[in-house]
Biotite code that builds the C-alpha atoms (Angstrom):
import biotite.structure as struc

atoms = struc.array([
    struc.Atom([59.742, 63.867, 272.141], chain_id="A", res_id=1, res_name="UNK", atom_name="CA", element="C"),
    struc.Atom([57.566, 65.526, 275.046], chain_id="A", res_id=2, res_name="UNK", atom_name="CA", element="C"),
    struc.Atom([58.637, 65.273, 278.212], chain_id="A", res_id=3, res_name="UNK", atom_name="CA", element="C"),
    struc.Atom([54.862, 63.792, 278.774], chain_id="A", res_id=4, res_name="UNK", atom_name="CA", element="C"),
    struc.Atom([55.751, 60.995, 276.243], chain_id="A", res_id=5, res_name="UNK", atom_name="CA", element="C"),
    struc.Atom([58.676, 60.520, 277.893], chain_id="A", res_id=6, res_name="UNK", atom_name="CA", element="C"),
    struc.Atom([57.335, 60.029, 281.431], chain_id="A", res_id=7, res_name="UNK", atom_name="CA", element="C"),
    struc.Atom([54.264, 57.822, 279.621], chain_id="A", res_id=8, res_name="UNK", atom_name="CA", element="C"),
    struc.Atom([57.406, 55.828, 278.077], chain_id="A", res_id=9, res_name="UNK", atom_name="CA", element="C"),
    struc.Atom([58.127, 54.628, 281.466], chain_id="A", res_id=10, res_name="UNK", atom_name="CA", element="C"),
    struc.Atom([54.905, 53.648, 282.638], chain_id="A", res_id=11, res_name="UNK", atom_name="CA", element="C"),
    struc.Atom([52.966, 52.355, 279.916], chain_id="A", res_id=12, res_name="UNK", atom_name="CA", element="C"),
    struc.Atom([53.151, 50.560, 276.630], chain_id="A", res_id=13, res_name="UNK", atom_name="CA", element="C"),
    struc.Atom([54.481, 52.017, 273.530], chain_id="A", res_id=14, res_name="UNK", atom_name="CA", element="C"),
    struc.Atom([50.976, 53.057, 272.073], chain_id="A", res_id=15, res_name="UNK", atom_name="CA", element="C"),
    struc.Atom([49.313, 54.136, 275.049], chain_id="A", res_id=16, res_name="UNK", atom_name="CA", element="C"),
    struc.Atom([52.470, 55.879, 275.625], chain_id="A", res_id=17, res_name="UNK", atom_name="CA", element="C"),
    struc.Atom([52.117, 58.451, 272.414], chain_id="A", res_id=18, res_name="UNK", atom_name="CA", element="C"),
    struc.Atom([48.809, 59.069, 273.731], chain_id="A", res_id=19, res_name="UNK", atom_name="CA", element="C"),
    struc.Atom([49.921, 60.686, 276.496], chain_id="A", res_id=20, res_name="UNK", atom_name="CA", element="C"),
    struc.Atom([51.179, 64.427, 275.046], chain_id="A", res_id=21, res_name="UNK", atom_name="CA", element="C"),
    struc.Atom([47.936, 65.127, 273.449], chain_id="A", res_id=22, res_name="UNK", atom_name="CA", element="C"),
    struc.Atom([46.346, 64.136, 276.655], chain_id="A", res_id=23, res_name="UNK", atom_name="CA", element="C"),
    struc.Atom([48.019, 66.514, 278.968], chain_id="A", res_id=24, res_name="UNK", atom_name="CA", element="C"),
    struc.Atom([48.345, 69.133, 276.020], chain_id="A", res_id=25, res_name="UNK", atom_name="CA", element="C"),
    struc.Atom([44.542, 69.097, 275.890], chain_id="A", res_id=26, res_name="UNK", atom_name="CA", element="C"),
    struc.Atom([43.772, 69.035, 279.688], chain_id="A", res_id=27, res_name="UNK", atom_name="CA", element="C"),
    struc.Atom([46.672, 71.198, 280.683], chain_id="A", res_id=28, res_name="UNK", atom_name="CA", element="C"),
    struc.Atom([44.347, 74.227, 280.635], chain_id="A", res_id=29, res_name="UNK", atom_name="CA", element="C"),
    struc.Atom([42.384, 72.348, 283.446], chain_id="A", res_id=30, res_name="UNK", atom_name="CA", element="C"),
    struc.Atom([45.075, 71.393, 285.455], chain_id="A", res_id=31, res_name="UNK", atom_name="CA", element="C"),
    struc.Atom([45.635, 73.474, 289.386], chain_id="A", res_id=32, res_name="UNK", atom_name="CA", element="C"),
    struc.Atom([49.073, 72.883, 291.326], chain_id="A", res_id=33, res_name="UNK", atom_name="CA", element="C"),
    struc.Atom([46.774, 74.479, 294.137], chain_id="A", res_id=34, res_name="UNK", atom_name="CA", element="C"),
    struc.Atom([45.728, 72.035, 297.010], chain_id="A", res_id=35, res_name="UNK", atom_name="CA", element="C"),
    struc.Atom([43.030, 74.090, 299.222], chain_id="A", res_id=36, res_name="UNK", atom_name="CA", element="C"),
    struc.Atom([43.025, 73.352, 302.920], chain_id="A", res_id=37, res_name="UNK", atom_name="CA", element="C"),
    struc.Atom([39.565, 72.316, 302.648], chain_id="A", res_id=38, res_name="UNK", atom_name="CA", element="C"),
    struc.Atom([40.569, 69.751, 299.891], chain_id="A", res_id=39, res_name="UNK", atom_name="CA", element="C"),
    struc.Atom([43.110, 68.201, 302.539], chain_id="A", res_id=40, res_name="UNK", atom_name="CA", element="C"),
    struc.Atom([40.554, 68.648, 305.334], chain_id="A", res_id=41, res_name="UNK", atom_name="CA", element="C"),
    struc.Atom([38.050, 66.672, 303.216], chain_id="A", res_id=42, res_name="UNK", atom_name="CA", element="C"),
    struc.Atom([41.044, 63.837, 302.394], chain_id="A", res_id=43, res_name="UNK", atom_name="CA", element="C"),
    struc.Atom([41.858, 63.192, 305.871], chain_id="A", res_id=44, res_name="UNK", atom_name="CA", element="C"),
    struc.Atom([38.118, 62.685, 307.029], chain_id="A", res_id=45, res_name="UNK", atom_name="CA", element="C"),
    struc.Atom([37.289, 60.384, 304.470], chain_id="A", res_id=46, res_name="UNK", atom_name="CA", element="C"),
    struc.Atom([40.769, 58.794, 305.530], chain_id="A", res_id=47, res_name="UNK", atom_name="CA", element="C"),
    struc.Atom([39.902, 58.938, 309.377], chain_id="A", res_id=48, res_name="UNK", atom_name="CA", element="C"),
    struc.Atom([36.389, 57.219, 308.584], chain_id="A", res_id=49, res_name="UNK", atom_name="CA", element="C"),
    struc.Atom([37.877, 54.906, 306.153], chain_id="A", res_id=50, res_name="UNK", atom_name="CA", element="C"),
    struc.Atom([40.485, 53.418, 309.551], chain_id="A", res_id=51, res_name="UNK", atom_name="CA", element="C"),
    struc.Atom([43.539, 54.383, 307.430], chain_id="A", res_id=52, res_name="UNK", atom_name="CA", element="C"),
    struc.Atom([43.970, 57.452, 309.644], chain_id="A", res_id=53, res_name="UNK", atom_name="CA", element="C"),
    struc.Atom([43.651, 58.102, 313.572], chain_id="A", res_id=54, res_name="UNK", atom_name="CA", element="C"),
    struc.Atom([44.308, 61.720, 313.686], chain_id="A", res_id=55, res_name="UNK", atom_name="CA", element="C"),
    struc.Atom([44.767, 64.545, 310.816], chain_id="A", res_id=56, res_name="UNK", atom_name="CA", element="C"),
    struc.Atom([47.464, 65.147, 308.978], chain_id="A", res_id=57, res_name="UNK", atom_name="CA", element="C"),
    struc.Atom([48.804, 68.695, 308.884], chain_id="A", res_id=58, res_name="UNK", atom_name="CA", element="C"),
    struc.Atom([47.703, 71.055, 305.987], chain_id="A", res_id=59, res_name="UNK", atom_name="CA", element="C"),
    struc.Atom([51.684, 71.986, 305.896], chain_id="A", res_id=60, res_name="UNK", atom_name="CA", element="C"),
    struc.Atom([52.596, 68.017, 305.783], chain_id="A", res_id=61, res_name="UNK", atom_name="CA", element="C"),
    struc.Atom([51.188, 67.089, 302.704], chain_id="A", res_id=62, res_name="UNK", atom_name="CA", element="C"),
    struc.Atom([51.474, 70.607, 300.402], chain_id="A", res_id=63, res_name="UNK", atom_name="CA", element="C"),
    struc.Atom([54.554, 72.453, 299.588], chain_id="A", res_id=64, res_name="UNK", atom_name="CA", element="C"),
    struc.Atom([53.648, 75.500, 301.104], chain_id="A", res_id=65, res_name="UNK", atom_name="CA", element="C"),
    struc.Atom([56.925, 77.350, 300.418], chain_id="A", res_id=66, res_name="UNK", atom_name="CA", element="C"),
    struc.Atom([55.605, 77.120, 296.782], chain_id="A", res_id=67, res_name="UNK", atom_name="CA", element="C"),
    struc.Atom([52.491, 78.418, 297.349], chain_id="A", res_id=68, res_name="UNK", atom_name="CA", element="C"),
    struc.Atom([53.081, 81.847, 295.289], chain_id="A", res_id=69, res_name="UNK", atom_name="CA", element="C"),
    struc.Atom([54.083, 79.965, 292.722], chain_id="A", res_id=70, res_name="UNK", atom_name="CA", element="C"),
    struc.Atom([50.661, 78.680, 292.529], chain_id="A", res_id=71, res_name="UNK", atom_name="CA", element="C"),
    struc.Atom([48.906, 82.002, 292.608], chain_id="A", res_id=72, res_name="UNK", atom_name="CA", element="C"),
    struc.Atom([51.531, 83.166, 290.250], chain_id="A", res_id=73, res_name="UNK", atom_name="CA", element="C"),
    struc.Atom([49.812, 80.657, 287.318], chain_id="A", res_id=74, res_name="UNK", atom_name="CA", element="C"),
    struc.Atom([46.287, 81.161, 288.111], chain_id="A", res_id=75, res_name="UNK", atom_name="CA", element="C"),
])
């Protein structure tokens, strides 16, 4: 078993569950770890218009960036 069945296994019901390795196998060549600082700019104005925020939150607050080689490292 996957470990992306596995996680599904937890969250969702047994056939939507076996679904979910051939999703992520499929996509994985799409998926980024990497979280730009315009990306998080972009999140905390829509955040800040939408009242759920009164002031930024810091780039360095919401990404691991100790990890950020490790990012660069895949791309």
């Amino acid at each position: 078993m996957s470990r992306a069945t596995e996680a599904g296994a937890k969250r969702f019901p047994p056939r939507e569950a076996g679904l979910i390795a051939g999703i992520v196998e499929r996509d994985l060549p799409f998926y980024n770890a990497a979280i730009s600082e315009h990306s998080v700019a972009v999140i905390n104005d829509f955040a800040r218009r939408m009242s759920i925020l009164d002031e930024d939150v810091p780039y360095s607050e919401i990404v691991a960036v100790q990890f950020r080689d490790l990012w660069r490292a895949g791309a």
